[in-house]
C-alpha positions in Angstrom: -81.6 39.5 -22.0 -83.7 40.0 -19.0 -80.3 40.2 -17.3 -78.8 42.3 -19.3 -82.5 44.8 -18.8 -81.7 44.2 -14.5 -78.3 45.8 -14.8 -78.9 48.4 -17.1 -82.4 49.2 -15.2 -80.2 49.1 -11.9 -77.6 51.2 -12.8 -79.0 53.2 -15.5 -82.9 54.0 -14.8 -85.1 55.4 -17.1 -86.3 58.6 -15.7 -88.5 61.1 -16.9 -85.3 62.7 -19.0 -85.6 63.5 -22.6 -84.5 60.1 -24.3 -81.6 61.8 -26.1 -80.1 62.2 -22.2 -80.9 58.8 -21.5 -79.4 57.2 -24.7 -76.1 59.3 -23.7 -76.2 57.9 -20.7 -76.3 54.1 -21.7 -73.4 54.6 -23.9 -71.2 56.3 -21.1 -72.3 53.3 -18.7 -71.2 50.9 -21.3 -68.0 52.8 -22.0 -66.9 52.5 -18.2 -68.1 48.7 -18.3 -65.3 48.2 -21.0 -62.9 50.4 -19.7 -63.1 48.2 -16.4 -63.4 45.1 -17.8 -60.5 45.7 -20.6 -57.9 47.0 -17.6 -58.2 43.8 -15.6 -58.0 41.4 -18.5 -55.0 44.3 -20.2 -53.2 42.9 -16.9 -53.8 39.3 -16.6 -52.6 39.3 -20.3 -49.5 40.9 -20.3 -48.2 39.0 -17.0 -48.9 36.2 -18.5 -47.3 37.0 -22.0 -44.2 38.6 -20.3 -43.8 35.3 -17.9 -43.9 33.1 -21.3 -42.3 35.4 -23.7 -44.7 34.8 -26.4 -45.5 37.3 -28.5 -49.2 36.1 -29.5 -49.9 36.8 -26.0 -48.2 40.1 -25.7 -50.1 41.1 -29.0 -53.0 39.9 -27.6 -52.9 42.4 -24.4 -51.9 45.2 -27.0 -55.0 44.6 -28.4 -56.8 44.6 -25.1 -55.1 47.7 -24.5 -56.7 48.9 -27.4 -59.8 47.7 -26.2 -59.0 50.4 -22.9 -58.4 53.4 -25.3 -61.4 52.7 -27.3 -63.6 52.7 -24.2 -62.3 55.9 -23.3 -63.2 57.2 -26.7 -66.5 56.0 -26.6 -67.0 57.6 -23.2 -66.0 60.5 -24.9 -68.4 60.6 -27.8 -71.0 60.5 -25.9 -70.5 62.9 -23.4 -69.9 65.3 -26.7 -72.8 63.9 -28.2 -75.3 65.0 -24.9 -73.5 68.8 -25.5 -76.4 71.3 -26.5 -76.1 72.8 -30.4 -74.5 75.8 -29.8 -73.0 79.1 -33.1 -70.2 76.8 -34.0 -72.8 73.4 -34.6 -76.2 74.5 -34.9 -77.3 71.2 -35.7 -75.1 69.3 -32.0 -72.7 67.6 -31.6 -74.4 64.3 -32.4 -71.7 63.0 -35.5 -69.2 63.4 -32.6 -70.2 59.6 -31.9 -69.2 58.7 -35.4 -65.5 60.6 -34.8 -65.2 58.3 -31.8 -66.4 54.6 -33.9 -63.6 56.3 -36.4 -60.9 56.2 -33.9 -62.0 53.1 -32.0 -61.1 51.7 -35.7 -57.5 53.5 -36.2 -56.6 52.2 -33.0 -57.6 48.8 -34.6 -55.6 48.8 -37.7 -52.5 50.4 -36.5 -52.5 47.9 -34.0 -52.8 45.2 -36.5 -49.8 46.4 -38.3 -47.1 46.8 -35.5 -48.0 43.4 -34.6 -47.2 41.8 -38.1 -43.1 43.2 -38.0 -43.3 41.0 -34.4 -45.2 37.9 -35.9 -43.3 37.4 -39.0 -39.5 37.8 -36.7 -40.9 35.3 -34.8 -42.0 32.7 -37.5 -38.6 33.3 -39.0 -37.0 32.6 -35.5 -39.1 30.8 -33.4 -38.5 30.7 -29.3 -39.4 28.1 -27.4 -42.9 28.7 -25.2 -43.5 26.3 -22.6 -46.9 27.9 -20.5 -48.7 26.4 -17.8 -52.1 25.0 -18.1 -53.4 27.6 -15.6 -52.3 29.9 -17.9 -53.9 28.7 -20.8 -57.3 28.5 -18.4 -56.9 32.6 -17.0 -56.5 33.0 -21.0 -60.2 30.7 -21.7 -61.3 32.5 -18.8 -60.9 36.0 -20.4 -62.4 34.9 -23.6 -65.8 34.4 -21.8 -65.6 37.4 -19.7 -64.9 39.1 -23.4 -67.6 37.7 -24.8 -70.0 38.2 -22.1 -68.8 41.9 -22.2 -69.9 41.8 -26.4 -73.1 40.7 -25.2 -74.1 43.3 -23.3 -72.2 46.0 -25.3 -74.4 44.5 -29.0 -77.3 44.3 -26.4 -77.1 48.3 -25.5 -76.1 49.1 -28.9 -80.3 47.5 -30.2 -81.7 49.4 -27.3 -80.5 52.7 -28.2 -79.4 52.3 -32.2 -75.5 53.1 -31.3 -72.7 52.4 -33.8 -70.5 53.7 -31.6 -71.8 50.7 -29.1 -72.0 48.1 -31.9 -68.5 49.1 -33.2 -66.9 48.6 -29.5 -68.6 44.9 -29.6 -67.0 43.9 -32.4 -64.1 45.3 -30.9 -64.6 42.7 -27.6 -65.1 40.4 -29.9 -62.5 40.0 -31.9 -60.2 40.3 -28.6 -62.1 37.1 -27.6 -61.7 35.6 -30.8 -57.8 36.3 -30.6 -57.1 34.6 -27.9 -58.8 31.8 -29.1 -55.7 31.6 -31.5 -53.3 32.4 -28.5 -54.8 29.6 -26.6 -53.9 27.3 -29.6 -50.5 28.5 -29.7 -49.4 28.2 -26.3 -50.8 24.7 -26.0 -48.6 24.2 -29.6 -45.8 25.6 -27.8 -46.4 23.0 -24.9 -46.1 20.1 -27.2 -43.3 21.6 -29.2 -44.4 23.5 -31.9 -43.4 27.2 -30.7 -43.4 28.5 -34.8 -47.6 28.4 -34.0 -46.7 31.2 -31.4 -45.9 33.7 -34.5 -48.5 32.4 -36.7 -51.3 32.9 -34.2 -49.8 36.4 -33.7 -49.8 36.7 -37.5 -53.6 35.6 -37.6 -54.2 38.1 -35.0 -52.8 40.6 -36.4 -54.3 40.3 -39.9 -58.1 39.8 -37.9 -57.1 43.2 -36.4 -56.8 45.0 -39.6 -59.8 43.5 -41.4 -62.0 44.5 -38.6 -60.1 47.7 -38.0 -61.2 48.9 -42.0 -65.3 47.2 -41.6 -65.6 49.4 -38.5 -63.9 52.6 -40.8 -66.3 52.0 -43.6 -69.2 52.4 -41.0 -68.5 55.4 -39.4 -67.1 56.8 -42.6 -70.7 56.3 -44.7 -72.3 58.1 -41.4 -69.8 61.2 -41.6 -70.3 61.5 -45.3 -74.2 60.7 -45.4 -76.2 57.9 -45.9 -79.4 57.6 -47.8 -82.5 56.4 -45.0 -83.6 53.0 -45.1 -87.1 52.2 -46.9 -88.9 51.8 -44.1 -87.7 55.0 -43.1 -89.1 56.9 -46.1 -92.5 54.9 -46.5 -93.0 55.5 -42.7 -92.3 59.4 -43.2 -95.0 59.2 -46.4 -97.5 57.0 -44.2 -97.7 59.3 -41.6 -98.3 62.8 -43.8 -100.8 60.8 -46.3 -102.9 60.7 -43.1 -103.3 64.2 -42.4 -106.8 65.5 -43.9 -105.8 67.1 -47.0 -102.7 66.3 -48.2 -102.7 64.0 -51.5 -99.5 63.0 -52.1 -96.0 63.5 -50.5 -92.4 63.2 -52.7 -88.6 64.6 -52.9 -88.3 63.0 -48.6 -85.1 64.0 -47.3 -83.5 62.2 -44.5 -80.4 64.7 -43.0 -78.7 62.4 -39.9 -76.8 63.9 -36.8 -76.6 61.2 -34.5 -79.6 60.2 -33.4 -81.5 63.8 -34.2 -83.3 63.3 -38.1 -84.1 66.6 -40.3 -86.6 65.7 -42.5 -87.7 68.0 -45.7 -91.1 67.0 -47.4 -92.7 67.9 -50.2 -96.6 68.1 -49.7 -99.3 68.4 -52.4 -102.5 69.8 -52.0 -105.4 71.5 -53.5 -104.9 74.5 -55.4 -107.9 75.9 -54.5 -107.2 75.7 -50.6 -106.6 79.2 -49.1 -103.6 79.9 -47.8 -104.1 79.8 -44.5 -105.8 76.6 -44.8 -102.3 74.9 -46.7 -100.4 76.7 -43.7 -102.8 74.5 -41.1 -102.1 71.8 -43.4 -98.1 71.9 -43.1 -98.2 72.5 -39.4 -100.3 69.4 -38.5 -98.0 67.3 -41.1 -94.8 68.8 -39.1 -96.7 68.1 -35.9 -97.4 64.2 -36.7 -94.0 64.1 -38.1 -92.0 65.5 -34.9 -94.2 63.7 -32.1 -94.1 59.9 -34.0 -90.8 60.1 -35.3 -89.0 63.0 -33.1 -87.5 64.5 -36.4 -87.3 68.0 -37.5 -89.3 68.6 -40.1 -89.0 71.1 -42.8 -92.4 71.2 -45.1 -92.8 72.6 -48.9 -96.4 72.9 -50.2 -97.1 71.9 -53.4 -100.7 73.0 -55.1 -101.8 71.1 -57.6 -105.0 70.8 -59.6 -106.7 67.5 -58.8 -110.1 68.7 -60.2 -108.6 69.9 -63.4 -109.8 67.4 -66.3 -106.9 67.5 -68.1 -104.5 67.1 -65.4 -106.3 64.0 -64.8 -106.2 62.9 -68.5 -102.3 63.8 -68.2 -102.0 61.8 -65.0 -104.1 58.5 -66.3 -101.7 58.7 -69.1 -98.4 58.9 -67.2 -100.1 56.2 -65.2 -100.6 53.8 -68.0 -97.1 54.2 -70.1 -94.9 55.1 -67.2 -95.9 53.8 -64.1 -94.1 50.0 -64.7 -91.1 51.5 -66.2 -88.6 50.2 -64.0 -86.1 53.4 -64.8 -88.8 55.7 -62.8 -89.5 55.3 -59.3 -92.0 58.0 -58.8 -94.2 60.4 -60.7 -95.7 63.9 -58.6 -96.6 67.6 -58.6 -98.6 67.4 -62.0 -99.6 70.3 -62.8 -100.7 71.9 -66.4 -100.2 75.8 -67.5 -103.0 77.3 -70.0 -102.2 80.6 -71.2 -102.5 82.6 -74.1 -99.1 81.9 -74.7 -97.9 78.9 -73.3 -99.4 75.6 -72.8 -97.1 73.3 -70.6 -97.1 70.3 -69.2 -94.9 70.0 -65.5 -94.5 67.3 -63.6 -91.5 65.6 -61.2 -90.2 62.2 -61.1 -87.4 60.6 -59.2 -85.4 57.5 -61.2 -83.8 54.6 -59.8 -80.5 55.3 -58.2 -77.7 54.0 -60.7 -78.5 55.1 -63.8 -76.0 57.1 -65.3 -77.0 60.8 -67.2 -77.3 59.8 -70.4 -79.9 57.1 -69.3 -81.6 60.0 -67.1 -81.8 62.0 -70.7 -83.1 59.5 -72.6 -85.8 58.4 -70.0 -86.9 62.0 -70.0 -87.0 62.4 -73.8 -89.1 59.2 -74.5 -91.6 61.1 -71.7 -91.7 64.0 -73.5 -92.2 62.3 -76.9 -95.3 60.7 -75.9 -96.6 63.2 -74.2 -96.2 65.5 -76.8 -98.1 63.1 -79.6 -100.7 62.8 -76.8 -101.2 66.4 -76.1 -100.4 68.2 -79.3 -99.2 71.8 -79.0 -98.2 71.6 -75.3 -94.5 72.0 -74.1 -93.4 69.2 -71.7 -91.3 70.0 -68.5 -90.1 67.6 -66.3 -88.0 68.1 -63.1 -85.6 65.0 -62.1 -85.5 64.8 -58.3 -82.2 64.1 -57.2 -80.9 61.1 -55.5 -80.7 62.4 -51.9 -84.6 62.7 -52.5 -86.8 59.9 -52.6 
């Protein structure tokens, strides 16, 4: 690792930049590392594949070659990822990165498929290939320079929370892991066994599919949305609850871009605080929030009514029936209506993710039931969060 830090610090300093600049600029570095690194061993490959005629080999540099394109598309991402938001995406050009992973896993499976035709011809009709040993060593040579190059690309990928960088070393991976098979088959062919030649091309093949769709499931979850991790969400809540005033935060929402986070709270406080007070309130919990996390927060004040006896009575109830109910993961925003003519109870819970409507219904209506034999002549109203809220 300390290595790895030398290069990177020597080639790719951390300046005074904004760390959005510098995160692009680690993942164009390791794009041209690739690129480099994938056009030599593209080369070697194919010579060596063309000299022997086997086709492992040959599918082996294909995949290499792969390995070249994909580099340029990572280079790419990023360098649209650093672009400013502009009309057209007010909120960058940071999902440009997952585009790129995307691709990088496209080139992967169609690979994977022209490469199975060629396998299968030639375990049907196997050709003799006879290679020579310093062959099969410039091939075991290339698998360490491959996996030395995975390394450093996983390594960069940790430092700067890129999938783009984790996808491409998987992607050096499974080249190194390929030629493993190739290795075996030329030293088959050696000793006479040339039908290993289109099964190790077969193997290869197949590998470059399955890792081809992993890759695709990735970047596809990022493009459509993914929900933010717990300790995401409990350190968003840890950080408002310590702001003076607030007394309880719910319905988080976590909106990804790349690396840039919009976050939407919702804050309860005191009723009785003024409103210039609640807006003091929301600008130090957007504050904490932005200069901790480097998110862009969005805050909604909630006032409730912590003084109020019978909110208390209403909230010590929910408390004692509800609270270990396994179907609701949080109860907020209690708040109680006394007028001449209405009496209501309102409060807002989120449920665990899974349950299907009629299990939301139900949940609700067993709430409402108690309540209502607990508080006689009050309406019950309660708002189910949705899931994207937690």
């Amino acid at each position: 690792m300390r290595v790895f830090d030398s290069i990177t610090d020597r080639f790719v300093p951390n300046t005074k930049e904004s760390a959005q600049t510098y995160r692009n600029k680690i993942g164009i570095f390791q794009g041209w590392v690739s690129l480099l690194v994938n056009s030599l061993l593209f080369g070697l490959k194919l010579v060596i594949g063309l000299m022997v005629g086997a086709v492992s080999v040959i599918a082996d540099a294909v995949h290499t070659l792969s390995d070249v394109v994909s580099s340029g598309v990572v280079i790419w991402g990023f360098k649209q990822a650093e672009k400013p938001a502009d009309v057209e995406h007010p909120y960058g050009h940071g999902r440009a990165e997952y585009i790129a992973t995307l691709i990088i896993a496209v080139l992967l499976v169609v690979a994977g498929i022209e490469f199975i035709e060629t396998s299968i011809d030639r375990i049907r009709n196997p050709q003799a290939v006879t290679a020579k040993w310093w062959m099969v060593v410039l091939i075991g040579f290339t698998i360490l320079l491959k996996e030395l190059t995975a390394r450093y690309a996983e390594f960069l990928s940790s430092k700067i929370a890129s999938g783009t960088l984790h996808a491409d070393a998987w992607h050096h991976r499974t080249d190194a892991i390929s030629s493993l098979l190739v290795i075996a088959a030329l030293i088959a062919g050696n000793y006479g066994y040339p039908a290993v030649d289109g099964w190790a091309g077969l193997g290869v093949s197949l590998f470059l599919i399955y890792t081809g769709f992993e890759i695709a499931k990735n970047a596809m979850d990022e493009l459509i949305g993914k929900p933010p991790t717990t300790e995401e969400v409990e350190s968003i809540r840890q950080i408002i609850m310590e702001v003076n005033g607030v007394l309880g935060v719910h319905d988080i929402i976590v909106h990804s871009y790349g690396h840039d986070k919009f976050v939407s709270v919702h804050v309860e406080i005191d009723a009785e605080k003024t409103t210039a007070e609640s807006h003091d309130i929301s600008e130090e919990v957007e504050e904490k929030l932005e200069k901790a996390l480097g998110v862009e927060p969005t805050v909604h004040m909630d006032p409730v009514q912590p003084g109020n006896p019978l909110v208390q009575e209403v909230q010590s109830f929910l408390n004692h029936n509800w609270n270990g109910d396994e179907r609701i993961t949080d109860i907020h925003d209690i708040r109680v209506v006394q007028t001449e003519n209405h009496h209501v109870i309102l409060f807002g819970i989120n449920v665990r993710s899974g349950m299907t409507q009629a299990q939301i219904v139900e949940c609700c209506q067993e709430m409402e039931r108690g309540l209502q034999e607990k508080f006689a002549g009050y309406e019950v109203n309660i708002k189910v969060s949705p899931l994207h809220r937690f």
